[in-house]
FIVOMI-44317 format. One record per residue: residue number from 1; x, y negated, z negated of N, C-alpha, C in turn. Coordinates in nm, 2 decimals, padded with zeros to 4 digits, always signed. Atoms other than C-alpha are relative to their C-alpha. Layout:
residues N
+-----+--------+--------+--------+--------+--------+--------+--------+--------+--------+
| pos |    npx |    npy |    npz |   capx |   capy |   capz |    cpx |    cpy |    cpz |
+-----+--------+--------+--------+--------+--------+--------+--------+--------+--------+
| NUM |      X |      Y |      Z |      X |      Y |      Z |      X |      Y |      Z |
...
+-----+--------+--------+--------+--------+--------+--------+--------+--------+--------+
end
This chain:
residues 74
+-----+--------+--------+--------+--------+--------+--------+--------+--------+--------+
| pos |    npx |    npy |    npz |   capx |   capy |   capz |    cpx |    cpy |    cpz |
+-----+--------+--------+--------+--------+--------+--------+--------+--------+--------+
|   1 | -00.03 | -00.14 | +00.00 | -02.94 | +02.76 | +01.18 | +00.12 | +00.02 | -00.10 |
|   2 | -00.17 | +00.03 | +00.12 | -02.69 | +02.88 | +00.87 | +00.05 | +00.12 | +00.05 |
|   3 | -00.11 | -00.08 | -00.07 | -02.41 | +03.06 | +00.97 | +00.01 | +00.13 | -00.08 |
|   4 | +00.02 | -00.13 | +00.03 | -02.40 | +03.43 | +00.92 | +00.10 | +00.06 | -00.12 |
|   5 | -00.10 | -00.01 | +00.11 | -02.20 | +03.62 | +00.63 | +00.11 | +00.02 | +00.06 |
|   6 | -00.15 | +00.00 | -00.06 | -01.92 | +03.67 | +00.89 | +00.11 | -00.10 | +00.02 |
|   7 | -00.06 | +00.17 | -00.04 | -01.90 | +03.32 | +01.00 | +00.08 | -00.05 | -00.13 |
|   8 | -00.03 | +00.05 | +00.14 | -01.89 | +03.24 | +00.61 | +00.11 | +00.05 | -00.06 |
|   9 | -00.16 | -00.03 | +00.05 | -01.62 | +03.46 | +00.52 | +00.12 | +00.01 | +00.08 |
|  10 | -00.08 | +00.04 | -00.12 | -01.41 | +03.37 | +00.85 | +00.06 | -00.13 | -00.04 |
|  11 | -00.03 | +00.14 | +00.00 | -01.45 | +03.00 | +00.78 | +00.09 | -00.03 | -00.20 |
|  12 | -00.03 | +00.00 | +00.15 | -01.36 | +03.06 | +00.38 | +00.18 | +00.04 | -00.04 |
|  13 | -00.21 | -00.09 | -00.09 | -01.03 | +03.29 | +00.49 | +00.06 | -00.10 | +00.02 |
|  14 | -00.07 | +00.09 | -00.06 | -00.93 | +03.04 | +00.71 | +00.07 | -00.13 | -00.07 |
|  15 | -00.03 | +00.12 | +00.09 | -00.96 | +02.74 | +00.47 | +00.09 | +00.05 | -00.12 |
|  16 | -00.07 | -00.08 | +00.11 | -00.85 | +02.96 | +00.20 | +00.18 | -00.03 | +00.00 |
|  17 | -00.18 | -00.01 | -00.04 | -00.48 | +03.01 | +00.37 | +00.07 | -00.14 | -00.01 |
|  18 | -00.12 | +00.11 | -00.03 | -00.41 | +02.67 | +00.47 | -00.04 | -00.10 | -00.08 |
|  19 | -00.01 | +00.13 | +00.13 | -00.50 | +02.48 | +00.12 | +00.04 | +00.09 | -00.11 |
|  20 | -00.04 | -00.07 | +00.06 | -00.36 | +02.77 | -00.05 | +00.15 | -00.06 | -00.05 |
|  21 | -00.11 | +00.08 | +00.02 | +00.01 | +02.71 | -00.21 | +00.09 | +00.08 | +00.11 |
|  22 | -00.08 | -00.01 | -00.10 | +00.13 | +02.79 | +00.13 | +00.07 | -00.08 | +00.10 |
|  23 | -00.08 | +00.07 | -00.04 | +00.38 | +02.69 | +00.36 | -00.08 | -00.17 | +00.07 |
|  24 | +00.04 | +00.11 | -00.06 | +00.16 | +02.43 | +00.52 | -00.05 | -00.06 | -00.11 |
|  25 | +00.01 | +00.08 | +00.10 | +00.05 | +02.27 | +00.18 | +00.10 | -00.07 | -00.10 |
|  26 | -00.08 | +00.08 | +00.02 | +00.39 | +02.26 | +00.09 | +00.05 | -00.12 | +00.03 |
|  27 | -00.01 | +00.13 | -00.12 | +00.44 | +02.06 | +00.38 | -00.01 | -00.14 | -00.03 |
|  28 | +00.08 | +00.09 | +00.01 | +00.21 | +01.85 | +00.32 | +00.03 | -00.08 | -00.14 |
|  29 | -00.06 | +00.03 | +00.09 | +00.28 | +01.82 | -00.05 | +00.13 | -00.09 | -00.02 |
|  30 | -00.16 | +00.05 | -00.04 | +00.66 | +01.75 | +00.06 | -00.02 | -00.17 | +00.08 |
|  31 | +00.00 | +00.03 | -00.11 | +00.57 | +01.56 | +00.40 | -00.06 | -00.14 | +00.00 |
|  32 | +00.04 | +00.10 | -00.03 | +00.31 | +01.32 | +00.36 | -00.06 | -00.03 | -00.08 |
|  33 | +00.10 | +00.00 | +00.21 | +00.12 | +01.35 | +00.01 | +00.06 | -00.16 | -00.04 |
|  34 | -00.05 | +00.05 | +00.06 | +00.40 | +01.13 | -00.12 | -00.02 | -00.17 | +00.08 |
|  35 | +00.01 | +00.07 | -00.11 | +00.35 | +00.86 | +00.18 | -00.09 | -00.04 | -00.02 |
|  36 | +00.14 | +00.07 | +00.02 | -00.01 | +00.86 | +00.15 | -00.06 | -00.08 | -00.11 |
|  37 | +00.00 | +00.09 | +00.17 | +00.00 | +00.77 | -00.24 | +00.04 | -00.13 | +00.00 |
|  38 | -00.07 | +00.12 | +00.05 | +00.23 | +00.51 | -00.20 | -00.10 | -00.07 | +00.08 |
|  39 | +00.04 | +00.10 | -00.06 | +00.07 | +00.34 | +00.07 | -00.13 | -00.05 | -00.04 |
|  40 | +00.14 | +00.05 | +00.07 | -00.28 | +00.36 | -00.09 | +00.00 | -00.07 | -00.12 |
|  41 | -00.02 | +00.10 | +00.09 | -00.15 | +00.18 | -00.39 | +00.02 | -00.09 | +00.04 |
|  42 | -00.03 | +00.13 | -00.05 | -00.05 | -00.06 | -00.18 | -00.08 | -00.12 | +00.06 |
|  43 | +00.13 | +00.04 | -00.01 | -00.34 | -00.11 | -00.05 | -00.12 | -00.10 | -00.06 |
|  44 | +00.11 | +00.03 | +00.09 | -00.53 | -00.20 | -00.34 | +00.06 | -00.11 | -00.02 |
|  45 | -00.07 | +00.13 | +00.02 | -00.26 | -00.45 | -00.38 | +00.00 | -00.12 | +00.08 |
|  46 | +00.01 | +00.10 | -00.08 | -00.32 | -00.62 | -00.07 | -00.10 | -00.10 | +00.00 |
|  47 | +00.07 | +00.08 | +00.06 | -00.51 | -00.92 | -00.09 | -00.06 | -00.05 | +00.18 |
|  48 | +00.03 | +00.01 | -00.10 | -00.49 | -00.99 | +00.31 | -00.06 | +00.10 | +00.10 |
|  49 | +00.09 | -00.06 | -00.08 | -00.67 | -00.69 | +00.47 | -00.14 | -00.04 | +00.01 |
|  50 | +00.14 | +00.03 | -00.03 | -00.97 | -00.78 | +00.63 | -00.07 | +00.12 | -00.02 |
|  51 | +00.10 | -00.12 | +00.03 | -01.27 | -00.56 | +00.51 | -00.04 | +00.05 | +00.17 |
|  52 | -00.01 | -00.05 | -00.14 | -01.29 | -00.31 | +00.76 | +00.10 | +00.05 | +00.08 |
|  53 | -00.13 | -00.04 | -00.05 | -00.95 | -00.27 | +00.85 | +00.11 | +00.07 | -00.07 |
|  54 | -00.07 | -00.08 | +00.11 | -00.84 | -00.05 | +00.58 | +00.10 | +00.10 | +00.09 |
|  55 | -00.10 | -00.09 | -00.01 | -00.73 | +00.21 | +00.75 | +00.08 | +00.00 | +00.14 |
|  56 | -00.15 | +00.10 | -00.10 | -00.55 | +00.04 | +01.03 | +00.08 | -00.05 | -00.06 |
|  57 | -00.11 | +00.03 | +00.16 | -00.39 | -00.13 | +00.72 | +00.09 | +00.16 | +00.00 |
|  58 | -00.11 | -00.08 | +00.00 | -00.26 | +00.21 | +00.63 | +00.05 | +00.07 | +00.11 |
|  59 | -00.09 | -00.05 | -00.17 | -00.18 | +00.35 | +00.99 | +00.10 | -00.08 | -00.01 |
|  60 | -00.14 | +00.03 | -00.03 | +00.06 | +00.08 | +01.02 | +00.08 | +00.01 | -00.12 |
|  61 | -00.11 | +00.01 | +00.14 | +00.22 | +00.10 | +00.67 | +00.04 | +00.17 | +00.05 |
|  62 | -00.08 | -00.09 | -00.01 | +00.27 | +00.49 | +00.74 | +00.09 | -00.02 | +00.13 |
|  63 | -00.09 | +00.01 | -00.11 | +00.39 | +00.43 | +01.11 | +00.12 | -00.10 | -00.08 |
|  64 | -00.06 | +00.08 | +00.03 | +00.62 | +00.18 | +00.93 | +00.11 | +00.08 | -00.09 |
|  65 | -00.06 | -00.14 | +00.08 | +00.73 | +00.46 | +00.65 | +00.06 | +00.07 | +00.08 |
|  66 | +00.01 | -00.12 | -00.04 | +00.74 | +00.70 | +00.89 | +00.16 | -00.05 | +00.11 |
|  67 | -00.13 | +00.04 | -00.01 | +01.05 | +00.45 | +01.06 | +00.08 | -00.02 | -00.04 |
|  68 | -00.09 | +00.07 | +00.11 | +01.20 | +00.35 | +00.79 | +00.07 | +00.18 | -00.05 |
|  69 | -00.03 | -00.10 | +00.03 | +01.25 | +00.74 | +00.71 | +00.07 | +00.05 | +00.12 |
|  70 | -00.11 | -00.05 | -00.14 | +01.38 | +00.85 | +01.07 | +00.12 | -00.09 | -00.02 |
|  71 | -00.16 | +00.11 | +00.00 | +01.65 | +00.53 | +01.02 | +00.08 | +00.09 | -00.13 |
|  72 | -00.09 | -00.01 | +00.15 | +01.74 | +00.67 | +00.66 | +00.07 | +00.14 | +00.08 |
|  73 | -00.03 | -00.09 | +00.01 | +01.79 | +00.99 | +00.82 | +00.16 | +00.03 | +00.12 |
|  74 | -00.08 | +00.03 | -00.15 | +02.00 | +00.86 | +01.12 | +00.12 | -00.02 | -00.06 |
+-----+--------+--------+--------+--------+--------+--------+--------+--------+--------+
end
């Protein structure tokens, strides 16, 4: 069943605002853009991830960022 022209321009709105250049893209931009780059280079660099564990690989490299930035901040 396809979603009606209300649905469509609800769901369009909605998306619209929050990938727009608003405050929550800044965010994001600011927040964790910079984070996710790095660590996905890093990635590619790793030679010990087991296939399949990619992104438990990056989970812990951000949880690991994501202390290393609370300490800096401390």
């Amino acid at each position: 069943m396809e979603p009606t022209q209300a649905e469509q321009e609800l769901v369009i709105g909605d998306t619209a605002s929050a990938i727009g250049g608003n405050d929550i893209r800044q965010w994001l931009n600011r927040e964790i853009t910079p984070y996710l780059l790095k660590g996905m280079k890093q990635l590619v660099k790793e030679k010990e991830v087991v296939a399949g564990d990619e992104l438990k690989w990056l989970g812990e490299y951000l949880v690991a960022e994501n202390e290393k930035k609370k300490q800096a901040k401390s």
